[in-house]
C-alpha positions in Angstrom: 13.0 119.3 188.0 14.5 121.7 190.8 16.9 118.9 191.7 18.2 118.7 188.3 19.3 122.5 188.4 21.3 122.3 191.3 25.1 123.2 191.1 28.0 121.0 190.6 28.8 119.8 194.4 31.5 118.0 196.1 31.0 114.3 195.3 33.9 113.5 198.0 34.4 114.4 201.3 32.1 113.1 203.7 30.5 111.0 201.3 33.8 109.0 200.5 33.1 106.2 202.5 29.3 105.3 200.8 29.5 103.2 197.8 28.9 104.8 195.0 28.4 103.4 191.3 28.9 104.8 187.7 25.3 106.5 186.8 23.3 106.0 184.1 24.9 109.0 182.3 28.5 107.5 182.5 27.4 104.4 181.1 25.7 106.2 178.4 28.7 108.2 177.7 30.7 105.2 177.7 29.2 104.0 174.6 30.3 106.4 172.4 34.0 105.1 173.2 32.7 101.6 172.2 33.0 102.9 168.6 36.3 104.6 169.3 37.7 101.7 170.3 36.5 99.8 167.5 37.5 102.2 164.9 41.0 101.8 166.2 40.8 98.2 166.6 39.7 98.2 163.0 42.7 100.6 162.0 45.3 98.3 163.4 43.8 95.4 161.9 44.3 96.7 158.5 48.1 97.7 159.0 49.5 94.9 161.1 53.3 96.3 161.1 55.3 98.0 163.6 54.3 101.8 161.9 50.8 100.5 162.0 51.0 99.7 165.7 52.4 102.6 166.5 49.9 105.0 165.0 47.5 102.6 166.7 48.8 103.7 169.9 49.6 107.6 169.1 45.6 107.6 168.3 44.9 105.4 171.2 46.5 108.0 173.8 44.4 110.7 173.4 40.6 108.8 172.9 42.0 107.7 176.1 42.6 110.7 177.8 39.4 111.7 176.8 37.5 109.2 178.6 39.6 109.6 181.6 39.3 113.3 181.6 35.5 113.4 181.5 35.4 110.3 184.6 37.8 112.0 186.7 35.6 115.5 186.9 32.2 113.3 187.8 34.2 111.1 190.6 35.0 114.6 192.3 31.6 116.8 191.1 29.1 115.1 189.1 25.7 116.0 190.4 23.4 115.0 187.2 22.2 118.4 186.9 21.0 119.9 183.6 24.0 121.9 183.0 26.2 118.7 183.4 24.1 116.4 181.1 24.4 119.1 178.5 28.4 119.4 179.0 28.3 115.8 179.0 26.4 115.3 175.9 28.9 117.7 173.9 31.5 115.8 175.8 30.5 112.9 173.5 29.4 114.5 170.2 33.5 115.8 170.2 34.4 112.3 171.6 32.1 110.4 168.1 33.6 113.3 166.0 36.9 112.4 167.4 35.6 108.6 166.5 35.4 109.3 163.4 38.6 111.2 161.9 40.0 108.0 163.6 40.3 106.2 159.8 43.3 107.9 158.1 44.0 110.1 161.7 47.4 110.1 161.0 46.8 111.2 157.6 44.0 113.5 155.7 42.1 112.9 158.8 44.2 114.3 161.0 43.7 118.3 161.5 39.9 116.9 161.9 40.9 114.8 165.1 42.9 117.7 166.1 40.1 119.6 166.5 37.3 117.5 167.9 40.1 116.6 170.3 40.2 120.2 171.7 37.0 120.9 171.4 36.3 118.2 173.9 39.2 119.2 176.4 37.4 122.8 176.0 34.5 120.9 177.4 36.0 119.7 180.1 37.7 123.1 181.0 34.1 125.0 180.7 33.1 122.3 183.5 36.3 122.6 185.8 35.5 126.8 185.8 31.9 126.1 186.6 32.9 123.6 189.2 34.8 125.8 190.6 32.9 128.9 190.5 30.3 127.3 192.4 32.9 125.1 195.0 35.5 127.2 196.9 37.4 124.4 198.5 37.8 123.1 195.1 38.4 126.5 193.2 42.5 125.6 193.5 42.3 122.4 192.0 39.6 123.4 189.4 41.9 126.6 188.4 44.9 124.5 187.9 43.3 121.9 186.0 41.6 124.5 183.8 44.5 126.4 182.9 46.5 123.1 181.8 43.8 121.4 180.5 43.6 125.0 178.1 47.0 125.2 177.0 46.8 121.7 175.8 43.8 122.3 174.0 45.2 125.2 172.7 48.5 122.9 171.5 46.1 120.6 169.8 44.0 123.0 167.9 46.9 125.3 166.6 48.8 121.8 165.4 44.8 121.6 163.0 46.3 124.5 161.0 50.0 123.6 160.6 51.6 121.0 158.3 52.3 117.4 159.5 55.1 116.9 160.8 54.8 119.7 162.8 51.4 118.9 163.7 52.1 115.9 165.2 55.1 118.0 167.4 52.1 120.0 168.9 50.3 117.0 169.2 53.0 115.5 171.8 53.3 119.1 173.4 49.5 119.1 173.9 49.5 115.6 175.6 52.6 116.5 177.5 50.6 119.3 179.1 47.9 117.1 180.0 49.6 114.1 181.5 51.6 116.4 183.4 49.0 118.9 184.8 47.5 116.0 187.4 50.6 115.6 188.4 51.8 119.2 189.3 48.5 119.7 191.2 49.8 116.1 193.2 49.1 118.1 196.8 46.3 119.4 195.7 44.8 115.8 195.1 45.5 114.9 198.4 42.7 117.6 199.8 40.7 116.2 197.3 41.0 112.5 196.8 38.9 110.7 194.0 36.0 108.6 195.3 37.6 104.5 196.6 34.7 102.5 195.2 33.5 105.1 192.4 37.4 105.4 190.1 37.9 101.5 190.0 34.4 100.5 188.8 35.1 103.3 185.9 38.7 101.6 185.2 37.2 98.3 185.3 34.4 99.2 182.9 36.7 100.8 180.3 38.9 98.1 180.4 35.7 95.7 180.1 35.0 97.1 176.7 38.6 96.9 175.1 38.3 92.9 176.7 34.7 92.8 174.4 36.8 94.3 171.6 38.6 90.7 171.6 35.2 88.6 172.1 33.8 90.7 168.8 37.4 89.4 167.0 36.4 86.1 167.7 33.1 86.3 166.5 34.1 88.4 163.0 37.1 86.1 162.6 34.9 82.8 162.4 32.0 84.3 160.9 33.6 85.4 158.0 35.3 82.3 157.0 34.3 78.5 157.1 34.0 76.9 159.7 35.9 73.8 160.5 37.7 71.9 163.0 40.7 74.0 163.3 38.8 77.9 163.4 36.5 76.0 166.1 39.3 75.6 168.5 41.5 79.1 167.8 37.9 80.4 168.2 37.9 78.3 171.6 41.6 79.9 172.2 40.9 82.9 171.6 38.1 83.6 174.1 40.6 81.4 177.0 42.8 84.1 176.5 40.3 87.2 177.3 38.3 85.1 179.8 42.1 84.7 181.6 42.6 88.3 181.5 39.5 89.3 182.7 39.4 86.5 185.4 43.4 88.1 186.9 42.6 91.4 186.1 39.0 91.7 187.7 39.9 89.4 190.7 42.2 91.6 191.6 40.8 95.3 191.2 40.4 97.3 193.8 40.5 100.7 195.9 43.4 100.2 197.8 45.9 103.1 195.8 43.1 106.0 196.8 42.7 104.6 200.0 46.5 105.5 201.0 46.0 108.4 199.2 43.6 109.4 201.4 44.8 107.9 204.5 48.2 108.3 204.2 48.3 111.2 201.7 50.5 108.9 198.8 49.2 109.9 195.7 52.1 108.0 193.8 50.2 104.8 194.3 47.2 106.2 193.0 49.4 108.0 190.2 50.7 104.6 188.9 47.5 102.8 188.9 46.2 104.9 186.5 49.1 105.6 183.8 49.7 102.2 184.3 46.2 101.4 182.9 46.9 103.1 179.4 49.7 100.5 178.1 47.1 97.5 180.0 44.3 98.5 178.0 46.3 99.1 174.9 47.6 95.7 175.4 43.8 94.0 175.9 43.0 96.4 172.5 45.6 95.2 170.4 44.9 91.8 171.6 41.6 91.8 170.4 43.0 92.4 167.3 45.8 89.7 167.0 43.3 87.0 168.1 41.1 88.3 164.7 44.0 87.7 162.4 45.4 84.4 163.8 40.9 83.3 162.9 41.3 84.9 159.9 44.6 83.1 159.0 44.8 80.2 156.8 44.9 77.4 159.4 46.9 74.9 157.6 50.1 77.5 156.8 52.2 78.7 159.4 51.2 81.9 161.1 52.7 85.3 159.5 55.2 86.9 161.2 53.3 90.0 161.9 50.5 88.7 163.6 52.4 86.3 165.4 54.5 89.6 166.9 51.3 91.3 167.1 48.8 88.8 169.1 52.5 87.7 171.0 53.8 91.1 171.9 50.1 92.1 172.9 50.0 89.5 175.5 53.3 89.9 176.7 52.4 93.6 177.4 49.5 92.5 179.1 51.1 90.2 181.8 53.9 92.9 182.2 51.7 95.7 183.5 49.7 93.5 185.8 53.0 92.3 187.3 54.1 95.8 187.7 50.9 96.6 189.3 50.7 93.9 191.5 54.4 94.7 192.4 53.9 97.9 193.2 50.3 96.8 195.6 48.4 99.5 193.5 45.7 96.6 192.8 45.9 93.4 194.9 49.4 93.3 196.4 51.0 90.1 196.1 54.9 88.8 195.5 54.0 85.3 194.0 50.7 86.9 191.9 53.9 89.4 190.2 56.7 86.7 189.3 54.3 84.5 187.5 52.7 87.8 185.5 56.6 88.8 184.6 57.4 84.8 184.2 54.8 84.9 181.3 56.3 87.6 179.8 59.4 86.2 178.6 57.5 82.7 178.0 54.9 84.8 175.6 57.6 86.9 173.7 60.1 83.3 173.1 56.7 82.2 171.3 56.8 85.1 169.3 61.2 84.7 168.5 61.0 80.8 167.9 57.4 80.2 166.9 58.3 81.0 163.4 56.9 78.3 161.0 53.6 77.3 163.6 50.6 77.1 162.6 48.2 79.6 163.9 46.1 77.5 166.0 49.3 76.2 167.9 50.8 80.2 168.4 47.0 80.8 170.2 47.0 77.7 172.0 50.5 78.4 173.7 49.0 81.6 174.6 46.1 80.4 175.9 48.2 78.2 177.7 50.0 80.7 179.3 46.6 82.2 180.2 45.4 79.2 181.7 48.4 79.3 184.1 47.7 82.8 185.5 44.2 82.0 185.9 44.9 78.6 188.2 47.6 80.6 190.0 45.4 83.1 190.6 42.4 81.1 191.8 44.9 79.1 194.2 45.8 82.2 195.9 42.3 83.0 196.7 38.6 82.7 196.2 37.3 84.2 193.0 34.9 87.4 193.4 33.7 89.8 190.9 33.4 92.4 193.8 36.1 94.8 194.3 38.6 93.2 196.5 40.4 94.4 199.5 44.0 94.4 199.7 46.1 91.5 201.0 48.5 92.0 203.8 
């Protein structure tokens, strides 16, 4: 029991270049996200227009953030002590609260989500003091991250007692502050790099459970019709399209961004793989969703236009942000791997412009098409692996 009462350490440092894997703790944590996830999967699905995707996204951003904030504290000090599982666990009764005023969170739910919202960020900010208190090489960072972490929480549970529209103002202050705080404290990073191994096993995982968001659309969208010829294949579509992003987007993960950053003190590398990661799984998310409808569609009547912009536009925004990544060597660096993710994006959105009047199964066979491409180009440039890769010179 002694071990468990130890102070939050330094998880970096001399230990940076041991593997290290997301503990039982994280994974447990995680969970509670699955249902955030889902409750904004199931949001979107019921508003399929460009208002509904949009609120879809402004509720997206901050469970987000969330789950970042809480992953990027245990990459640096997580040391499974008592007082960190206890932080942790009201790190994920906000985070289910925050799950819950996700239905009408734009709406009569929304001072509700205001509040769990800060009450998590306060959280965080009671564990950045204590890291810091008991870590004096850290005590800058912690401080700075504190404080910003503090006012934004502040923003979000002031905006709980004022009157939308103005709530949602202090809503974009409050995320302002946060986005921004990492990247004031940019040299400070540098002294204190996140773990190489640790940070992209966490991205990957959160980005596995927006990918099962779309394997759950494929099993609710033919389960709760009748099966026949046509839902059988769009089912078989459907599931081509996450098993191609998984396949590119797994194949190519990697530490290489905090490896300058600790080598060669870049942190904009580092900076850009992980923003970048919030419009990828948003993408993968909203996905899930589109792939739902186009099952749930009447097979033998041309897709909608909404869900043919929606499952299309999804996609597109996919293969952009995994060119730009590649492009930018922040996961597997690779010219030819970038033109064919931007080629699809164009090839994806004149689906969604002249695809007016297809049939649903032929709008998610193109895409899965599409898919299919990525996935042979990718396995012709080099062997699969589900380890993390290194980066190509």
């Amino acid at each position: 029991m002694a071990n468990f009462l130890q102070p939050p350490r330094l998880r970096i440092g001399e230990e940076t270049e041991e593997e290290r894997r997301a503990t039982w703790l994280e994974l447990f944590y995680d969970l509670v996200f699955v249902v955030a996830v889902s409750q904004l999967a199931h949001n979107l699905h019921d508003n399929v227009t460009l208002s509904g995707f949009f609120g879809f996204v402004a509720l997206f951003i901050p469970v987000w953030w969330s789950w970042i904030g809480s992953t990027m504290y245990a990459n640096r000090f997580d040391n499974d002590d008592v007082g960190h599982r206890l932080l942790t666990g009201l790190q994920m009764l906000a985070a289910a609260a925050l799950a819950i005023n996700i239905h009408h969170g734009l709406s009569d739910s929304s001072a509700g989500f205001a509040v769990c919202y800060a009450l998590g960020r306060a959280v965080l900010v009671a564990e950045y003091i204590r890291a810091g208190m008991h870590i004096p090489t850290a005590r800058i960072l912690t401080n700075s991250y504190a404080t910003g972490f503090a006012v934004a929480a502040l923003c979000w549970l002031v905006s709980a007692f004022l009157p939308i529209p103005w709530r949602f103002g202090f809503w974009a202050l409050g995320l302002i502050i946060d986005f921004a705080t990492p990247l004031i404290c940019t040299k400070l990073q540098i002294q204190l790099p996140p773990h190489p191994s640790h940070l992209p096993e966490r991205f990957g995982l959160f980005t596995m459970i927006v990918l099962g968001e779309a394997i759950i659309a494929v099993v609710d969208g033919v389960s709760e019709q009748k099966w026949d010829v046509f839902s059988a294949i769009a089912a078989f579509f459907g599931l081509g399209i996450a098993f191609g992003l998984w396949w590119v987007y797994f194949d190519n993960l990697g530490g290489t961004p905090i490896q300058k950053a600790r080598t060669e003190g870049k942190v904009g590398p580092m900076t850009i793989w992980l923003y970048t990661h919030l419009p990828l799984v948003i993408g993968i998310a909203a996905t899930g969703v589109g792939v739902e409808k186009v099952l749930l569609s009447e097979q033998q009547i041309a897709l909608p236009d909404a869900v043919r912009w929606l499952i299309c536009g999804s996609v597109a925004l996919c293969w952009l942000t995994l060119g730009i990544l590649h492009r930018l060597g922040v996961i597997r660096y690779c010219k030819i791997r970038a033109k064919y993710r931007i080629a699809a994006v164009p090839i994806v959105l004149a689906i969604a412009i002249f695809g007016k009047g297809l049939l649903p199964i032929a709008v998610i066979g193109l895409l899965a098409l599409v898919c299919l491409v990525q996935v042979v180009q990718d396995f012709s440039q080099s062997r699969p692996t589900t380890r993390l890769s290194e980066p190509e010179i």
